[in-house]
C-alpha positions in Angstrom: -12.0 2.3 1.1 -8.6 1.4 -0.3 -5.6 2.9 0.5 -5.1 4.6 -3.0 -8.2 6.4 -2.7 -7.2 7.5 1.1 -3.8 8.9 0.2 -3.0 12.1 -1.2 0.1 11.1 -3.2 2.8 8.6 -4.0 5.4 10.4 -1.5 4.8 10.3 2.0 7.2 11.0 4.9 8.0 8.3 7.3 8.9 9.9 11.1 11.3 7.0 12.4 14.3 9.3 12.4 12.3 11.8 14.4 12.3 9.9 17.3 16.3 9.8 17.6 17.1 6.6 15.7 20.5 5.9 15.5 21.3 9.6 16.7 19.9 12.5 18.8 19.0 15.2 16.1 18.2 18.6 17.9 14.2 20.0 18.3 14.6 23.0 15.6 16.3 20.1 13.2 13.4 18.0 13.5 10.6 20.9 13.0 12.6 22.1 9.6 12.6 18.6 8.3 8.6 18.4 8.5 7.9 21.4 7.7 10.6 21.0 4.2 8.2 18.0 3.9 5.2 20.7 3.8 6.6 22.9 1.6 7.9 19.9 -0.9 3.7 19.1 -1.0 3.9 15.9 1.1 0.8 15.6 2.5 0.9 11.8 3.9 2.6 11.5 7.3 3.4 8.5 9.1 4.5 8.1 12.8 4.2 5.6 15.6 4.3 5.6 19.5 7.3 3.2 19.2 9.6 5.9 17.6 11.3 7.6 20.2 8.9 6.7 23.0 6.4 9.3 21.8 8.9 11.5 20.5 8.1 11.5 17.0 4.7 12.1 18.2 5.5 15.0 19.1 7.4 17.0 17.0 5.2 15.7 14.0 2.1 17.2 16.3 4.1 20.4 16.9 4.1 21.3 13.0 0.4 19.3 12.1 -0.9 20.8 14.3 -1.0 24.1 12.7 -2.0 22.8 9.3 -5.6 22.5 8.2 -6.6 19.1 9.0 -8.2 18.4 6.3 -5.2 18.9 4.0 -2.9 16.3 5.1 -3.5 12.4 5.9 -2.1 11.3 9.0 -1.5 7.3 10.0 -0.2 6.2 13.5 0.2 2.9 14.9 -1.2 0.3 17.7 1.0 -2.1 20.4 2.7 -0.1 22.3 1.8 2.0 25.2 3.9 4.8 26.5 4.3 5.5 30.2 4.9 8.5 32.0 7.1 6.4 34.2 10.9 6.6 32.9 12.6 3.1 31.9 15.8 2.4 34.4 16.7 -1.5 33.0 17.6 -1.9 29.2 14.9 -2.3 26.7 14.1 -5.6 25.2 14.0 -4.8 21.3 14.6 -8.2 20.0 16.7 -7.5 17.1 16.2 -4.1 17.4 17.9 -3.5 20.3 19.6 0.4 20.8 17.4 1.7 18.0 15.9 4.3 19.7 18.4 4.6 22.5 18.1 8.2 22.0 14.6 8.9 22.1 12.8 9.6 25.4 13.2 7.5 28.7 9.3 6.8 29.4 8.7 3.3 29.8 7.0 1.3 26.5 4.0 -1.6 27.1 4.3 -3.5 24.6 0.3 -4.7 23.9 -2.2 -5.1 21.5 -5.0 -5.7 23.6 -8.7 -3.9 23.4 -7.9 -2.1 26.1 -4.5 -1.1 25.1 -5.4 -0.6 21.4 -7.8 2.5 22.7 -5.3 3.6 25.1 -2.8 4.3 22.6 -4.7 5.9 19.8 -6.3 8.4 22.8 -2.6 9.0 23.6 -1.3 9.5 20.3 -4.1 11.7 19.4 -2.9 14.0 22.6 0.7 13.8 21.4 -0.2 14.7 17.8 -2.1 17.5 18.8 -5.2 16.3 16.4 -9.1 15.1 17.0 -8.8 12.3 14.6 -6.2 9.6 12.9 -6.8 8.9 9.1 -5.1 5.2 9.4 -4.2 3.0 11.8 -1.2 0.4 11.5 -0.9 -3.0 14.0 2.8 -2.5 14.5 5.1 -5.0 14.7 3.6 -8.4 15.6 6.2 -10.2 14.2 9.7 -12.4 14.3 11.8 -9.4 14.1 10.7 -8.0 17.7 8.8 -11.1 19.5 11.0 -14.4 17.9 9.5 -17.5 18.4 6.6 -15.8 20.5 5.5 -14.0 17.8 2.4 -15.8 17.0 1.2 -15.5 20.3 1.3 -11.5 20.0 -0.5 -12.0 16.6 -3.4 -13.6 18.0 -3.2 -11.2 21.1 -4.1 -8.3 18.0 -6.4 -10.4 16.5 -8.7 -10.9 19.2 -7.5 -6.8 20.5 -6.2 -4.7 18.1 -8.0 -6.3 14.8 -11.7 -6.0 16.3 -11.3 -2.6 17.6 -10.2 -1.1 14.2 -12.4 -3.1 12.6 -15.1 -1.0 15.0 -13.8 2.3 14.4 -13.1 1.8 10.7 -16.5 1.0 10.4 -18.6 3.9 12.5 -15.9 6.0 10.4 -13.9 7.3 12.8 -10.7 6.0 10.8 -11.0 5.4 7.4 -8.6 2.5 7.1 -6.6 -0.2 9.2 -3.8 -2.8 8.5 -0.7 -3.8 10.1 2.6 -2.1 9.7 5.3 -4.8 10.2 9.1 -5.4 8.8 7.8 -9.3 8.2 6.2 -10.5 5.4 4.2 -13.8 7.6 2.3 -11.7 9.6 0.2 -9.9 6.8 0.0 -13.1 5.0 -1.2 -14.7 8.3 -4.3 -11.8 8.2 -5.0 -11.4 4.8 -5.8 -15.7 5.2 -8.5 -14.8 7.5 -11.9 -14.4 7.0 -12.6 -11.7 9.8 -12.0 -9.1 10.2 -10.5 -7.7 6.9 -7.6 -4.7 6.7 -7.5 -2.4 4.0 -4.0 -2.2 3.7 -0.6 -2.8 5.0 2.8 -0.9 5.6 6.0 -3.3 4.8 9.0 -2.0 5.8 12.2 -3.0 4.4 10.6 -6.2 2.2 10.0 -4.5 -0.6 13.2 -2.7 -1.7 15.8 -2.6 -4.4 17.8 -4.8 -2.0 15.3 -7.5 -0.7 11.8 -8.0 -2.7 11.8 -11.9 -3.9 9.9 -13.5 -0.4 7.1 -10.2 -0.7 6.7 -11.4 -4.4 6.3 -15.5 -3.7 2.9 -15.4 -1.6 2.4 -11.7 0.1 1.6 -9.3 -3.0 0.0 -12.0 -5.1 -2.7 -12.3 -2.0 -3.1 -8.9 -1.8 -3.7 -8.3 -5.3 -6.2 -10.8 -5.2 -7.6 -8.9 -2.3 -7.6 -5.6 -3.3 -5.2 -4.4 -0.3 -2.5 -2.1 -1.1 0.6 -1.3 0.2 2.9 1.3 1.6 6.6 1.0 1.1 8.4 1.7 4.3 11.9 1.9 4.4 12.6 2.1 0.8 16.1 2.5 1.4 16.9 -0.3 3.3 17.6 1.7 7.0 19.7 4.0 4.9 22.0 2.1 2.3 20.5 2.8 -0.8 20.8 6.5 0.7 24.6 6.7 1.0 24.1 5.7 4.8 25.7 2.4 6.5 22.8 0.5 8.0 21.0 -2.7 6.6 18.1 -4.2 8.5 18.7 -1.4 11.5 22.5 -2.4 11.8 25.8 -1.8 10.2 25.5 -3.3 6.5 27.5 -6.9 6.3 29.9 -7.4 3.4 27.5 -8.4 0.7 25.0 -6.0 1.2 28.0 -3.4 0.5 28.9 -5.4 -2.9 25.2 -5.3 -4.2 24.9 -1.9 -3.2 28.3 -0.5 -5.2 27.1 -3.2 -8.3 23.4 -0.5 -8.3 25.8 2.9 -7.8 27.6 1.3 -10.8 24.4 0.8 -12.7 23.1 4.5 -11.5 26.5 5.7 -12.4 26.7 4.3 -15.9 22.6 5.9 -16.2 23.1 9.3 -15.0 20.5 8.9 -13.0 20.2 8.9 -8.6 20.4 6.0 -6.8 17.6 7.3 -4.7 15.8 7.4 -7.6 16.1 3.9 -9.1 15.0 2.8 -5.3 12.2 4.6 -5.1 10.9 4.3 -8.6 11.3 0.5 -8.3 9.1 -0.1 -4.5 6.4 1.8 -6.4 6.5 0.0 -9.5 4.1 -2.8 -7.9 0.5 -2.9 -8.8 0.0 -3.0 -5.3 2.0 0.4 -4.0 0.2 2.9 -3.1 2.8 4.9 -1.9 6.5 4.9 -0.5 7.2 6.5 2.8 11.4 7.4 3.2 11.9 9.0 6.4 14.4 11.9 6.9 16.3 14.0 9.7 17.2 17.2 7.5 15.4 19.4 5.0 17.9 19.0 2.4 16.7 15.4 2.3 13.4 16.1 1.4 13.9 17.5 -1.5 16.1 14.9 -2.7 13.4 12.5 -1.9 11.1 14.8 -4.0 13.5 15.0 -6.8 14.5 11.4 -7.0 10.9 10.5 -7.5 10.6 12.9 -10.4 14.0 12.0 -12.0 13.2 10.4 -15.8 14.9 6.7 -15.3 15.7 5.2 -19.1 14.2 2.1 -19.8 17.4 1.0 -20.6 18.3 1.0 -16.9 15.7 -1.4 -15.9 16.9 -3.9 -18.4 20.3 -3.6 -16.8 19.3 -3.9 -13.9 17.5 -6.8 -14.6 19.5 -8.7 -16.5 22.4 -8.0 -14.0 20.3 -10.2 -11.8 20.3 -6.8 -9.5 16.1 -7.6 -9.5 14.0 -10.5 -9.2 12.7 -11.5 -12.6 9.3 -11.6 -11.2 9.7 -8.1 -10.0 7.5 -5.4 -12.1 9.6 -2.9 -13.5 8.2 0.7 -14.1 5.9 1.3 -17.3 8.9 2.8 -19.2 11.1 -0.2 -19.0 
């Protein structure tokens, strides 16, 4: 089953911020954001063990959990383990590190192993406060996390992680698998192989108003000619394209800053949000199935809601494009 059939809408809500990234947002802040989600009609949630230790778990369970399960989808990751042992050295995050250095103290296995790979969906489940997961995503396998080791992880989920969703995908106890990575290699690396075959994938960060050409070279044109979609994770770039700072998890550099006042100008000169032209743009590919921005207040769900709604002239994409602002590969929406 594709993705697109699987997902309730083009607007999901992405639960990285839940877990404390970047700051420590309070309980009754995190419950009002999901349930603004709710009431906004987003009914695609995505979490992961990773965020927060389990904390975004959690507090997405809290709210779920009194929701008809039938009514919402609901996709978690695979790879890491939490333990109820708290961490006392500092966590290896690769080039992550102090993401989520606000989140709880347990102690994260990082593993994508069989055994670990059942392990962790039996815990989320517990966490989320739910009998069953909807999709699962191979999380982070890649560069970003695991440098030059990271092939070795990706064949440790091949021979783990890969055959046990494969399983449960096909008794139906989840209805779709894939990897969720901020790398484009990795999913090229699986969608090469002949077995066993995801249904999807969640790229975070790669395909964004700010960084889309290496996605477009290789990655989408295999999984068009696959048949796997896509979700759009961190449309905004950690936060630039949302007024925030961060780029790539860290303070923007000097460039990114330029580019990113050159697209306010462009916005500007529209009338329209910048919110909007980013969001519009990830799900302009043939490929997107939906666009997942994560949020720490209510207010911003709306916003998000809004921004996907907003009419963008046509005459903005041709700006835009002939700025330079966008690949010239890049699909543009239908009205440009």
């Amino acid at each position: 089953m594709s993705l697109k059939e699987i997902l309730p809408g083009r607007l999901g809500f992405g639960t990285a911020p839940l877990g404390n990234m970047f700051r420590a947002i309070p309980d009754e802040e995190a419950r009002a954001t999901v349930e603004a989600a709710w009431d906004q009609g987003i009914r695609f949630f995505d979490t992961a063990p990773f965020y927060g230790a389990g904390l975004a778990e959690t507090r997405l369970g809290e709210v779920l959990s009194a929701k008809p399960r039938d009514s919402y989808v609901l996709s978690t990751k695979v790879g890491r383990v939490i333990l109820d042992e708290h961490e006392t050295a500092a966590r290896d995050l690769g080039e992550k590190g102090g993401l989520f250095e606000h989140g709880n103290p347990n102690k994260i296995v990082h593993e994508w192993t069989a055994e670990a790979t059942e392990r962790s969906i039996e815990d989320s489940l517990k966490r989320l406060g739910t009998d069953r997961l909807d999709v699962v995503w191979v999380h982070d396998i890649a560069q970003d996390f695991h440098g030059d080791q990271w092939l070795g992880k990706f064949e440790e989920a091949r021979t783990g992680a890969f055959r046990v969703l494969s399983r449960l995908r096909d008794e139906g106890v989840i209805k779709a698998w894939g990897l969720g990575v901020n790398k484009t290699e990795p999913i090229e690396l699986t969608l090469a192989l002949d077995e066993p075959r995801p249904d999807g994938f969640l790229l975070a960060g790669r395909y964004t108003l700010l960084d889309h050409g290496h996605a477009l070279q290789r990655l989408l044109p295999m999984a068009q000619e696959q048949g796997v979609d896509m979700v759009v994770g961190g449309p905004y770039s950690s936060g630039i394209l949302a007024g925030g700072t961060h780029f790539e998890y860290q303070q923007a550099p000097a460039e990114i800053v330029e580019r990113v006042g050159k697209l306010k100008a462009l916005t500007e000169k529209h009338g329209i949000g910048i919110k909007s032209a980013a969001l519009q743009f990830s799900l302009a590919h043939p490929a997107a199935a939906a666009v997942i921005p994560g949020a720490t207040r209510p207010s911003r769900i709306a916003e998000d809601t809004a921004a996907l709604a907003e009419t963008v002239p046509a005459a903005f994409w041709t700006d835009l494009r002939e700025a330079g602002l966008v690949s010239p590969t890049a699909p543009l929406p239908s009205n440009a």
